[in-house]
FIMAR-594675 format. One record per residue (C-alpha): residue number from 0; residue in one letter; x, y, z. Coordinates in steps of 0.5 Angstrom, whole numbers, always signed. Layout:
BEGIN
NUM | A | X | Y | Z
...
//
This chain:
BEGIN
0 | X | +0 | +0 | +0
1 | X | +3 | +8 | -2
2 | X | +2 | +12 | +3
3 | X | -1 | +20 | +2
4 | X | +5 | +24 | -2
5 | X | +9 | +28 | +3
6 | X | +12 | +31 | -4
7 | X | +14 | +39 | -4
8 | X | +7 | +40 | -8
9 | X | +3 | +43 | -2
10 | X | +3 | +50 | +1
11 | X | +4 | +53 | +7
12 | X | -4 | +53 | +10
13 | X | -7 | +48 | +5
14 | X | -14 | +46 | +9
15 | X | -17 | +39 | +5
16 | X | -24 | +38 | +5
17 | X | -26 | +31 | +4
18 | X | -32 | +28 | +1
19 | X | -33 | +21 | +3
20 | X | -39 | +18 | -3
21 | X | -38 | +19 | -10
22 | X | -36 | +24 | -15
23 | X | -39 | +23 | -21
24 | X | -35 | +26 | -28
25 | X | -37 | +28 | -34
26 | X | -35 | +23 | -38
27 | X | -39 | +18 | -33
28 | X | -33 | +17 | -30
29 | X | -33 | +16 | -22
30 | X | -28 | +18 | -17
31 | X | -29 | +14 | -10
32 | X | -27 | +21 | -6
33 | X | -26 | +27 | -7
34 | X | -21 | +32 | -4
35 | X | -22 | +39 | -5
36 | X | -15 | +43 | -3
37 | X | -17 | +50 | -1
38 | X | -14 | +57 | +2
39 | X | -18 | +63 | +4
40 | X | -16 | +70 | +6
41 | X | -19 | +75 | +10
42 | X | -27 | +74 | +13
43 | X | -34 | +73 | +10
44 | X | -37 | +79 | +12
45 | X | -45 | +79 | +15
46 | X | -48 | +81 | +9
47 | X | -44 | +76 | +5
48 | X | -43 | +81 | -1
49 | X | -35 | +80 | +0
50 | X | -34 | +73 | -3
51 | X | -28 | +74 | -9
52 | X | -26 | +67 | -12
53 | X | -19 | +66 | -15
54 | X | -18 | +60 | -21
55 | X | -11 | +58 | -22
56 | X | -8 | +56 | -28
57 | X | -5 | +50 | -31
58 | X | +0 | +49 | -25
59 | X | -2 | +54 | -20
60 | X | -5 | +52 | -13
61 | X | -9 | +54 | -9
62 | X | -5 | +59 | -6
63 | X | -7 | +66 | -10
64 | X | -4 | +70 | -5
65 | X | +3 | +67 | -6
66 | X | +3 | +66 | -14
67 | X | -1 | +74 | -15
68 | X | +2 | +77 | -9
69 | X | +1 | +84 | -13
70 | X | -7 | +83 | -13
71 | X | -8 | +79 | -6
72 | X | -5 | +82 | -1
73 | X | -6 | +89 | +4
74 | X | -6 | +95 | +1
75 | X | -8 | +91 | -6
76 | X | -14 | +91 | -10
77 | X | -16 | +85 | -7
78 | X | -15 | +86 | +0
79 | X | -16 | +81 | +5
80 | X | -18 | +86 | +11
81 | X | -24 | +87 | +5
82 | X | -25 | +81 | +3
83 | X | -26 | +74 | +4
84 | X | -22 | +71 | -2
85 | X | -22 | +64 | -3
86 | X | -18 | +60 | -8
87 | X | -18 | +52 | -9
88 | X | -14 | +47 | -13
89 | X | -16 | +43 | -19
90 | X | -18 | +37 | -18
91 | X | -13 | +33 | -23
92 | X | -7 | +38 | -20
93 | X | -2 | +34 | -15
94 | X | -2 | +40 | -10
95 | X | -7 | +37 | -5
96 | X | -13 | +36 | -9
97 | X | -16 | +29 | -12
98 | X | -11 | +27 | -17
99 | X | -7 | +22 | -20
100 | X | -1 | +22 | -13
101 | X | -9 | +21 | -9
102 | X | -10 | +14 | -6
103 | X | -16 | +10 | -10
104 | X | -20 | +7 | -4
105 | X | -21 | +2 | -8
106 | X | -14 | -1 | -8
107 | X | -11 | +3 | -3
108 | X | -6 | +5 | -7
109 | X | -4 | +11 | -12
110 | X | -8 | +12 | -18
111 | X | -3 | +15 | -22
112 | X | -5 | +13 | -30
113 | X | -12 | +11 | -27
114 | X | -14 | +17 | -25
115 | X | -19 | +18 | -30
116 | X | -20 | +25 | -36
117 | X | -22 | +30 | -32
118 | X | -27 | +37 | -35
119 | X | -27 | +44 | -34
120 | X | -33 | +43 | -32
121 | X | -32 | +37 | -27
122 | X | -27 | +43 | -24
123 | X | -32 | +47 | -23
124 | X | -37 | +42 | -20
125 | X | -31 | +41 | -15
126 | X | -32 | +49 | -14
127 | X | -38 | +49 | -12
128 | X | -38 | +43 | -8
129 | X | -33 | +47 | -3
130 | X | -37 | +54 | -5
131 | X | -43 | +50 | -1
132 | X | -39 | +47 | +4
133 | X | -37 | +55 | +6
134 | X | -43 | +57 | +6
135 | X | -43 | +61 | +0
136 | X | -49 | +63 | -3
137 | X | -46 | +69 | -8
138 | X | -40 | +71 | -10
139 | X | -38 | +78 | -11
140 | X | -32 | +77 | -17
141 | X | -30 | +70 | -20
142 | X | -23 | +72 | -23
143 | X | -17 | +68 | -27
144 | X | -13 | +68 | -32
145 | X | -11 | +62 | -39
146 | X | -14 | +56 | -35
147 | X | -16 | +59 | -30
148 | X | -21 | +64 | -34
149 | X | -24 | +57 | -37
150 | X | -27 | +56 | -30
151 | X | -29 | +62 | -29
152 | X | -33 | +63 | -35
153 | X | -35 | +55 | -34
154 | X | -38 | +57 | -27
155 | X | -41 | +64 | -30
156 | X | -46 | +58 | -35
157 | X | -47 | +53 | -29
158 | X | -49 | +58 | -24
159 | X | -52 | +65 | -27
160 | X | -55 | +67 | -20
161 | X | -48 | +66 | -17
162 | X | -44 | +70 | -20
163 | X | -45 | +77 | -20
164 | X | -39 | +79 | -24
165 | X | -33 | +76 | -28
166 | X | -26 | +77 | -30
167 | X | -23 | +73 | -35
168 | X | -16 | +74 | -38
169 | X | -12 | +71 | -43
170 | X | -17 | +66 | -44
171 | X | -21 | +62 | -49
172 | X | -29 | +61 | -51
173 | X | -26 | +53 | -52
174 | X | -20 | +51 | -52
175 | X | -17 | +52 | -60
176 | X | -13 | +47 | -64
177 | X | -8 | +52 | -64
178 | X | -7 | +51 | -56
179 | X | -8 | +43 | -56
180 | X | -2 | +42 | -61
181 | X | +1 | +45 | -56
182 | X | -1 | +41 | -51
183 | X | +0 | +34 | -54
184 | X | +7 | +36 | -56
185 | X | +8 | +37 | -49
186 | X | +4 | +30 | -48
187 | X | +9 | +27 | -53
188 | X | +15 | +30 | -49
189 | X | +12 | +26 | -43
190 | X | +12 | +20 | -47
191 | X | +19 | +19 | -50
192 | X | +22 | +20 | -43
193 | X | +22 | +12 | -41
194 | X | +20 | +12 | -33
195 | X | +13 | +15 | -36
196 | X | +7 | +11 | -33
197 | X | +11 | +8 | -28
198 | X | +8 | +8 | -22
199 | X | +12 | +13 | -17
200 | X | +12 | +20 | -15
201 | X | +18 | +22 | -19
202 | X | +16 | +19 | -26
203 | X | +17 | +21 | -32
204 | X | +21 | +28 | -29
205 | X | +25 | +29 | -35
206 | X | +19 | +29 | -40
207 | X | +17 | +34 | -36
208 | X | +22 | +38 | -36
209 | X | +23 | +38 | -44
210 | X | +15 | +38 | -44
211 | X | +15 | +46 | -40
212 | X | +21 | +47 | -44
213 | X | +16 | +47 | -50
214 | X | +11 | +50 | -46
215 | X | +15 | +56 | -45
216 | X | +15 | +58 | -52
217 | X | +8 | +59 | -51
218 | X | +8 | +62 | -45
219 | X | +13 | +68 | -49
220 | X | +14 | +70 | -55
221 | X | +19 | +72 | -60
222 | X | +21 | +80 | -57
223 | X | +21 | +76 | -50
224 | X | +28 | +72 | -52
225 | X | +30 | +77 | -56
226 | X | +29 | +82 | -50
227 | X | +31 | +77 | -44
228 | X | +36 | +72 | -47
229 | X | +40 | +75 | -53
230 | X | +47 | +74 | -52
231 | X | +52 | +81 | -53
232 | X | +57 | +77 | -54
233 | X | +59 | +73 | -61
234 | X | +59 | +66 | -58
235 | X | +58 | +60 | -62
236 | X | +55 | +55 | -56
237 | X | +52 | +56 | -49
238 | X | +47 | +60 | -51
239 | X | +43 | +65 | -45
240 | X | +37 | +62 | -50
241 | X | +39 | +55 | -48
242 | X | +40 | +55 | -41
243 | X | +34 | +58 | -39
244 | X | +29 | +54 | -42
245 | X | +34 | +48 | -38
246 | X | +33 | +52 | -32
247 | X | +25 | +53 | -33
248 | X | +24 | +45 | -34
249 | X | +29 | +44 | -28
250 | X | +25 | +50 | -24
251 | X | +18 | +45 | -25
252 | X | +21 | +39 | -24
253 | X | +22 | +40 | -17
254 | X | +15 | +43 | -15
255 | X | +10 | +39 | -20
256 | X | +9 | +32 | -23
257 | X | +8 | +30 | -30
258 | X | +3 | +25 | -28
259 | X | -2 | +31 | -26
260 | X | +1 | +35 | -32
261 | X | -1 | +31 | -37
262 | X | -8 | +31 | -33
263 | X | -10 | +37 | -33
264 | X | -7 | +39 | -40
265 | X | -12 | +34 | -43
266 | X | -17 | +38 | -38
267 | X | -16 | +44 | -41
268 | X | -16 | +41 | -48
269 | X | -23 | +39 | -46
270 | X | -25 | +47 | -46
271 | X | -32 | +48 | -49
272 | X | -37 | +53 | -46
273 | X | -41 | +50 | -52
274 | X | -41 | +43 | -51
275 | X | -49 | +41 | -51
276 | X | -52 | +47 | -50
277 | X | -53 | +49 | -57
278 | X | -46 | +52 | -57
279 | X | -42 | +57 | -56
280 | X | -46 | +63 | -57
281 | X | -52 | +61 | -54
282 | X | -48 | +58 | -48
283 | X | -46 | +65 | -47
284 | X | -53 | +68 | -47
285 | X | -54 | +66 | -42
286 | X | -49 | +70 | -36
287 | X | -52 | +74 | -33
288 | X | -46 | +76 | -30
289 | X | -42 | +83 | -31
290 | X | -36 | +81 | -34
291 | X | -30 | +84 | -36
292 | X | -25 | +82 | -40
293 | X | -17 | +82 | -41
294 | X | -14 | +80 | -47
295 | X | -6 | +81 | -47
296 | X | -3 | +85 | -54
297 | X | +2 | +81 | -55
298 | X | -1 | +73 | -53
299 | X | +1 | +68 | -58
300 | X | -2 | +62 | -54
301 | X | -9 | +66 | -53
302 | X | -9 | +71 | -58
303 | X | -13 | +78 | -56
304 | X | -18 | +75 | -62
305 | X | -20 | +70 | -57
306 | X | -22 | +76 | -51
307 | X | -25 | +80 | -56
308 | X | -30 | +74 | -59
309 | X | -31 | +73 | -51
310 | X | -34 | +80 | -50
311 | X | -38 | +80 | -56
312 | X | -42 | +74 | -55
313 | X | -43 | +76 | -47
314 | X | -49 | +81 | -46
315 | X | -46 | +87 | -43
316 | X | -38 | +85 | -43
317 | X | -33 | +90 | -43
318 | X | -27 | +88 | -46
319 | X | -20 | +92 | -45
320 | X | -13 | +90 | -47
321 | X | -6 | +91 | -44
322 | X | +0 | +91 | -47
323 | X | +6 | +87 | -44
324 | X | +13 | +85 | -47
325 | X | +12 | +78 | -43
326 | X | +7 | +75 | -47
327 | X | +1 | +71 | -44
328 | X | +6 | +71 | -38
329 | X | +3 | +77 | -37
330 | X | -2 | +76 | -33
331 | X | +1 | +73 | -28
332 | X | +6 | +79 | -28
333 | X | +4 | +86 | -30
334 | X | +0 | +87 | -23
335 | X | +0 | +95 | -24
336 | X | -4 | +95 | -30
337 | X | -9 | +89 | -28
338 | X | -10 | +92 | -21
339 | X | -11 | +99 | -23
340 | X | -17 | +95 | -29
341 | X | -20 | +92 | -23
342 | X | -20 | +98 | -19
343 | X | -24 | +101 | -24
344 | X | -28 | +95 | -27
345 | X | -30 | +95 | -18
346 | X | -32 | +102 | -18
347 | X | -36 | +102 | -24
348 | X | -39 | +96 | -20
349 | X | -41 | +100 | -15
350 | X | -44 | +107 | -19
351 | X | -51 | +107 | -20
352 | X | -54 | +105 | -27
353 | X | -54 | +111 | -30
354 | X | -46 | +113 | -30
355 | X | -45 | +105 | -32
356 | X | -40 | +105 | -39
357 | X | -44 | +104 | -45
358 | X | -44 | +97 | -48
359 | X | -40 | +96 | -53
360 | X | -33 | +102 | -51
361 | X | -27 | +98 | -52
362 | X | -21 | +101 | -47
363 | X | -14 | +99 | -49
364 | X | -7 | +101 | -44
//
């Protein structure tokens, strides 16, 4: 019998809800039990007017205050002395979540390649599941960026009356072929490492690190390298361009596993709003939460045509878009200007009707 993981995988303060009776997953699929690794920050007021969820990306955790320490935090845009944030991992993640590092009841041994395909949408099933258990009958702002911003428009659809407004950045509508090209190159890579599928924790290490090292390129782009990893010199080896891309791949290997990666890459290629509900258009008919939408200029993974096709099918969506020179990174680093969007977008919340901005105005920074 494996015992639980004790693997650098899980944050400081991690709480784990643990649903003992089946989880049912969209493709039929049954998980045994269910585990929901969680943080909160800051308090739910009387009102219960203050709630504001956080959805991570593909290898995040549920530790928003770490990883967006420029947005979470006193004195920033969303502070924990006025809000109760609350941030869960993906279920399909190895950071204390169900996934393929949680022991199968059913063996008493680690599921690894067993666990099963997992949705967007069974992500947000898993969130509302942990909203219900808070106590949470309505939240004030859902935000993510990339995969994180899929959930946040899955759980737009799937809770309407829950939601009262949204922000998804540098994310998609449905997942585009684009994007699982790059997701099963990086899968191929995790296949050609030969200790792939073999059942231990650290499995498969080196396809993971050449799987974020293809990742990266997405990540980035073209003015990145050029601005971050040009050498001056007129060296014909050892390029700086090089041993970054070793550096990333080394940097995850240490702090994720390639079995969760593989998961959730196939997670995020199920991304359709769409799917059974009449398609995409009518799927998005259906929010009734304000949304904003924040696309990144120089996004090569998630291009702005994909924010702006967001705002056009959301009744009612505002769409604004920021430049920076770290491509679709830039959600998770350009705290300055998302910060200072969301301090409009909250305050424009706050106004009465009449002075809300007209649908259909377009703010570029």
């Amino acid at each position: 019998m494996d015992s639980q993981p004790t693997l650098p995988f899980f944050a400081t303060n991690t709480q784990i809800l643990v649903i003992n009776t089946p989880f049912v997953l969209e493709s039929g699929a049954v998980l045994p039990r269910l585990e929901i690794a969680y943080h909160t920050y800051g308090r739910l007021n009387k009102a219960q007017d203050n709630v504001v969820w956080v959805c991570h990306a593909l290898t995040g955790n549920s530790d928003a205050a770490a990883w967006w320490d420029g947005l979470i935090g006193t004195g920033r845009v969303f502070d924990p002395e006025q809000y109760f944030i609350v941030c869960a991992n993906m279920i399909g993640s190895c950071y204390g979540s169900s996934g393929a590092l949680s022991l199968n009841p059913a063996t008493n041994e680690r599921f690894y390649t067993a666990f099963p395909n997992v949705t967007i949408r069974d992500v947000v099933q898993a969130h509302i599941i942990l909203r219900k258990h808070l106590g949470i009958e309505r939240i004030f702002a859902c935000v993510g960026g990339s995969m994180g911003g899929q959930q946040v428009l899955e759980w737009a659809i799937a809770e309407p009356d829950v939601l009262e407004c949204i922000v998804p950045m540098a994310t998609n509508a449905r997942h585009s072929p684009w994007g699982i090209a790059f997701n099963a190159s990086q899968r191929l890579a995790l296949e050609a490492d030969s200790t792939f599928g073999e059942r231990r924790p650290d499995a498969g290490a080196n396809g993971l690190k050449a799987a974020r090292a293809i990742g990266i390129l997405s990540y980035r782009n073209y003015d990145t390298f050029l601005q971050t990893q040009f050498d001056e010199n007129e060296k014909s080896d050892n390029f700086r361009a090089s041993s970054y891309q070793e550096y990333q791949g080394e940097k995850l290997t240490k702090r994720f596993n390639a079995h969760s990666y593989w998961t959730l890459s196939k997670t995020m290629d199920s991304h359709n709003v769409g799917r059974g509900r009449g398609g995409v258009a009518a799927a998005f008919a259906s929010i009734r939460a304000k949304t904003l939408v924040i696309g990144i200029s120089t996004d090569i993974l998630f291009p702005v045509e994909e924010q702006r096709f967001i705002a056009d099918h959301i009744p009612d969506a505002e769409y604004v878009e920021i430049t920076s020179r770290y491509g679709h990174d830039g959600f998770l680093i350009e705290f300055a200007a998302i910060g200072g969007i969301l301090e409009d977008f909250f305050a424009e919340m706050r106004r009465s009707p009449h002075e809300t901005v007209e649908e259909g105005d377009v703010f570029v920074l």
